[in-house]
C-alpha positions in Angstrom: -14.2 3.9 -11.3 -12.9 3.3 -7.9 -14.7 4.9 -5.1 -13.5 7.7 -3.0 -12.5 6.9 0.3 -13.1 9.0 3.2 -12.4 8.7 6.5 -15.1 10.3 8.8 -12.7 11.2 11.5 -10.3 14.5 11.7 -8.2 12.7 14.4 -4.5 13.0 13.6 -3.7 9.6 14.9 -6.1 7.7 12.8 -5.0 9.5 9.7 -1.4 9.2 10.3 -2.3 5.4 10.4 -3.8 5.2 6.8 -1.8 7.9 5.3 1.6 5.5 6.6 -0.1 2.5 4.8 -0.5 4.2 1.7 -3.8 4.8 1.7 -5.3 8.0 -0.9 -8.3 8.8 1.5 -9.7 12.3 2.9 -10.9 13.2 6.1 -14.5 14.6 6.7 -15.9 15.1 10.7 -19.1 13.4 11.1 -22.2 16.2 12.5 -22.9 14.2 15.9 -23.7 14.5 19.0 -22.3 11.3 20.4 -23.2 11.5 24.3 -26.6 11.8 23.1 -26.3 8.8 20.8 -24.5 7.1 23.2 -27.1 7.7 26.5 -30.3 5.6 25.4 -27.5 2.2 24.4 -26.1 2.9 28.0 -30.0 2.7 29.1 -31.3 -1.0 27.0 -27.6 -2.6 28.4 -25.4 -2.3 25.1 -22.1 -3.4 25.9 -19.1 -1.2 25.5 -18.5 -3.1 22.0 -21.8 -1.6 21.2 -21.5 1.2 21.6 -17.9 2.0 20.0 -19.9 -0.2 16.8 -23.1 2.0 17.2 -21.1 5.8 17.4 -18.3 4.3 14.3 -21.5 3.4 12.1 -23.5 6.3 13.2 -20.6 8.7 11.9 -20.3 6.8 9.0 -23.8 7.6 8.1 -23.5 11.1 8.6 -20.9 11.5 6.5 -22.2 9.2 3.6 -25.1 10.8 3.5 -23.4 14.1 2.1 -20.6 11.8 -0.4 -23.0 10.0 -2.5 -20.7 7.0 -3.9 -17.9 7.7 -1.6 -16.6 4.5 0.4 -16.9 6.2 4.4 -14.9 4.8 7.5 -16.0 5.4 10.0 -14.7 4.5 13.8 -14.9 5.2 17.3 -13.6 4.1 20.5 -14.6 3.3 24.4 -12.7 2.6 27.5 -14.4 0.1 29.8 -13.1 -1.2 33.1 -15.8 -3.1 34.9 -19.1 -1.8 34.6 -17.8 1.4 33.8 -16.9 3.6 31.0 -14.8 6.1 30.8 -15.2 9.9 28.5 -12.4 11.5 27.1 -11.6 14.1 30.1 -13.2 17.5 29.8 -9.9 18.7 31.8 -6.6 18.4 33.9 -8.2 17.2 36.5 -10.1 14.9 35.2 -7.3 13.7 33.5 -6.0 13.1 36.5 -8.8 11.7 38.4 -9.0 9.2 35.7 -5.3 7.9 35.6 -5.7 7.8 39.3 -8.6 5.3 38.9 -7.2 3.3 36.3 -4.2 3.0 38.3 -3.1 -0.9 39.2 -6.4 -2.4 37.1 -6.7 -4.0 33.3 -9.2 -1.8 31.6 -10.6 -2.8 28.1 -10.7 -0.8 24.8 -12.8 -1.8 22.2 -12.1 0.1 18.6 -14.9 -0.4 16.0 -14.6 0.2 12.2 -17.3 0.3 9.7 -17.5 0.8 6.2 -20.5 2.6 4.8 -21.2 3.3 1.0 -24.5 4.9 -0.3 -26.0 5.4 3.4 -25.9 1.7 3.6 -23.2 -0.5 6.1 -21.4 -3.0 3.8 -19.0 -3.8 6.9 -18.4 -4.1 11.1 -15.4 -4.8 13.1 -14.1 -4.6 16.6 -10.7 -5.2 18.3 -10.1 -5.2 21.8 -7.1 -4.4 23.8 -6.7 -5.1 27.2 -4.4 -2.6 29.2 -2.7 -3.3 32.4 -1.6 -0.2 33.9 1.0 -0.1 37.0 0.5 1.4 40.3 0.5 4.8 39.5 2.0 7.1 42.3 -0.2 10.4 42.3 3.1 12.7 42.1 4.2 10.8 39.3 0.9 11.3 37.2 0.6 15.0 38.0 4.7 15.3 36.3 3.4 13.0 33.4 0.0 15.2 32.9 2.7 18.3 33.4 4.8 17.2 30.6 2.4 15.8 28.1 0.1 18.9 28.6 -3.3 19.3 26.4 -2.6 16.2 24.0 -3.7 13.9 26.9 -7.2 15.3 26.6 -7.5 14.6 23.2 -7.8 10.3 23.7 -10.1 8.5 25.9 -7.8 7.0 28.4 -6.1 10.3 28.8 -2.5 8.7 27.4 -1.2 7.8 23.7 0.7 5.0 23.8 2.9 6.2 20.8 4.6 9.0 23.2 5.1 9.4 27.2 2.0 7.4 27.9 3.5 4.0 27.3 5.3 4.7 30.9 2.0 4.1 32.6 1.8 0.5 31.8 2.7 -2.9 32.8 1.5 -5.0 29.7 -0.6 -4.6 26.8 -2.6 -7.6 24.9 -4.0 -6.3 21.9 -2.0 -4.6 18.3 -1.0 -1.0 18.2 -3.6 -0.6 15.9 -6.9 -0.7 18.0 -5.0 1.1 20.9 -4.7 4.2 18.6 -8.3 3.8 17.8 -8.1 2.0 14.0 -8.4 -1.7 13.8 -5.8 -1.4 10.4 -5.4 -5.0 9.6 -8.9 -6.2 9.2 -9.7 -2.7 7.2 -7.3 -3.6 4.8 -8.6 -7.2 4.0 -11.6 -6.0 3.9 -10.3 -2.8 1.3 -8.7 -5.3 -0.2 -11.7 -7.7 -1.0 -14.0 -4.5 -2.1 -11.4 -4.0 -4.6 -10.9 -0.4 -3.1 -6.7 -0.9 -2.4 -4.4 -3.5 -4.6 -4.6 -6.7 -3.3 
């Protein structure tokens, strides 16, 4: 019998991207904490990869743990620029502060995938995307923050590039995919070769 897929992630834009290739999955949250996962990698000099590969496979766990011969995904995402990372923003204003500072630079984001059956991790991936945003005048980000309201709190760059965000950009390397936070193409090969989705 073919194992149930889950996906340990309630974000709407990840499961829009499964559900739109076809994929019969559910959606479980992973119980974690993942500041205080995160803070100790920060401290031995993981890199951002790490990290997103560390929090994706951590959730993975979690949820495996409680779906015995379920197939988990698990994923997560970080925003580097420089030595820095960047959180999703806790509000408006930080929203703000954020787009301000990313204003003009190429920041990084590094989307992990991991595929976890029986509490053990069958699978690893990460795509990076490298975002050029343009000079940013402050007016103009406190009318995009305006229109786009709450929804820009909910990614870690404070923009989806699927709606209004795309204005704050000058180029994008990288697939749609691993902006939105699921590297899709990889997953499915590797679906594909676990027998899991028709290949």
């Amino acid at each position: 019998m073919t194992a149930k897929l889950i996906l340990a992630s309630k974000s709407p834009f990840r499961s829009a991207l499964l559900k739109n290739a076809g994929l019969d999955f559910s959606s479980e949250s992973a119980d974690l904490d993942e500041r205080a996962v995160e803070a100790p990698l920060y401290e031995s000099g993981a890199t951002p990869e790490d990290v997103a590969l560390v929090l994706a496979e951590a959730k993975a766990l979690d949820v495996s743990a409680k779906n015995p011969d379920a197939m988990v995904i698990g994923c997560d995402q970080t925003l580097s620029m420089g030595d820095g990372i960047f959180h999703k923003p806790a509000d408006m204003d930080a929203a703000r502060r954020q787009l301000l500072k990313l204003s003009g630079q190429t920041h990084q984001l590094n989307s992990a995938v991991v595929l976890v059956k029986n509490g053990e991790t069958l699978w690893r991936h990460v795509s990076i995307a490298r975002m050029t945003m343009r000079d940013l005048d402050p007016g103009f980000v406190g009318r995009y923050l305006g229109r786009v309201g709450d929804i820009a709190l909910a990614s870690v760059g404070a923009y989806q590039v699927e709606g209004p965000g795309i204005q704050l950009f000058e180029r994008i390397e990288g697939d749609y995919f691993t902006i939105v936070g699921l590297p899709l193409l990889p997953l499915l090969a590797q679906l594909r070769k676990e027998k899991l989705i028709d290949g």
